[in-house]
N, C-alpha and C positions, 0 to 999 in steps of 0.2 A: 571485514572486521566482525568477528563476534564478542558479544558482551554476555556476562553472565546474573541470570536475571534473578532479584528475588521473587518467593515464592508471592502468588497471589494473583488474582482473577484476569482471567485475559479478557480485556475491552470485547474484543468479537463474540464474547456468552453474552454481553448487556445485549448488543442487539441481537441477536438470535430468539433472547427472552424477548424485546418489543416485538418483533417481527411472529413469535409464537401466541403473543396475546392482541396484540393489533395491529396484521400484517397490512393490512391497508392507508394506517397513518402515516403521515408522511416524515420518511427520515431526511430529507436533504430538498432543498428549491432552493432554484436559481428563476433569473428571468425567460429563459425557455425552458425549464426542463424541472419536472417536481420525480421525485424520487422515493417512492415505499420502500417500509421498510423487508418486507415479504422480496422486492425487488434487489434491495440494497443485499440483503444477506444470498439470493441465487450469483449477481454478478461478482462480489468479495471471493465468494467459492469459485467460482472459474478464473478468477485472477487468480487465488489464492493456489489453486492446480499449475497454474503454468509457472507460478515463483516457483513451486516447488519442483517441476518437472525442470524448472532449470538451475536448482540445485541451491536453492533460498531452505536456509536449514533453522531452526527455534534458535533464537540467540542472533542470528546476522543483522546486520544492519543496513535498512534498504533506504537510500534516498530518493526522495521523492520530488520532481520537477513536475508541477503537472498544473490544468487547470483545475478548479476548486473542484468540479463536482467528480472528476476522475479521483482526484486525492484523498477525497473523502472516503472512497471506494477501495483505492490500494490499499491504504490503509488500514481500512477494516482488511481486507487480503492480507498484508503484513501481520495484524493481530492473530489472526485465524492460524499463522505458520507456527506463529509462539517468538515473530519477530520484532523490530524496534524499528519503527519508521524516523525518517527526518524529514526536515525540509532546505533543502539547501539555498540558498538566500541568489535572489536572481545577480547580482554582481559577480556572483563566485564565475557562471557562466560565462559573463563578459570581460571579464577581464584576463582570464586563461584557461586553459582546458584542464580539464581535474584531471589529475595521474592516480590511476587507480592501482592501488597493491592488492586490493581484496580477492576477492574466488573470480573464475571464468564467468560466472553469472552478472557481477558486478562487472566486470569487466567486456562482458557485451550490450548489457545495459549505454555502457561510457561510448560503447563503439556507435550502439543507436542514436544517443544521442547527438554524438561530434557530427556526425552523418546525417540526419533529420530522419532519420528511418522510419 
């Protein structure tokens, strides 16, 4: 699904700008794991290379199943493409398998997931 966006600041400059003026603060903690934002903005870019390298285009729409501290990260990745993250509500999972019409991208995403890949 792509959506067409209005104009206006993509969330991934906010941290780029933290991460340029206090790469060292901390953008994300959990109970194991504290997260810079100097950190947070290197890993969003290599997510953010592979959405695209698999064909995550400005405007898609990326669901996100993930644990907290990963999804915090895709989604700066998502922001970074010029795309619109969700979060899909864990029921949807359980109760039957999403049918994807979207792009091949989204559609191996589905395949990873049904699969535990």
């Amino acid at each position: 699904m792509r959506v067409t966006l209005a104009p206006g600041p993509n969330p991934f400059l906010y941290l780029q700008a933290n991460a340029d003026a206090s790469p060292d603060a901390v953008f994300a903690q959990s109970p194991d794991q504290v997260l810079t934002n100097a950190e947070a903005v290197v890993y969003a870019k290599k997510v953010a290379y592979e959405m695209r390298r698999l064909g995550v285009k400005a405007g898609d729409v990326v669901a996100l199943d993930l644990p907290d501290m990963l999804s915090i990260v895709f989604t700066e990745a998502v922001y970074h493409e010029g795309g619109v993250s969700t979060v899909l509500p864990t029921v949807l999972w359980r109760t039957a398998p999403f049918e994807s019409t979207g792009s091949s991208a989204e559609k191996r995403q589905h395949r990873r997931r049904m699969h535990g890949w």
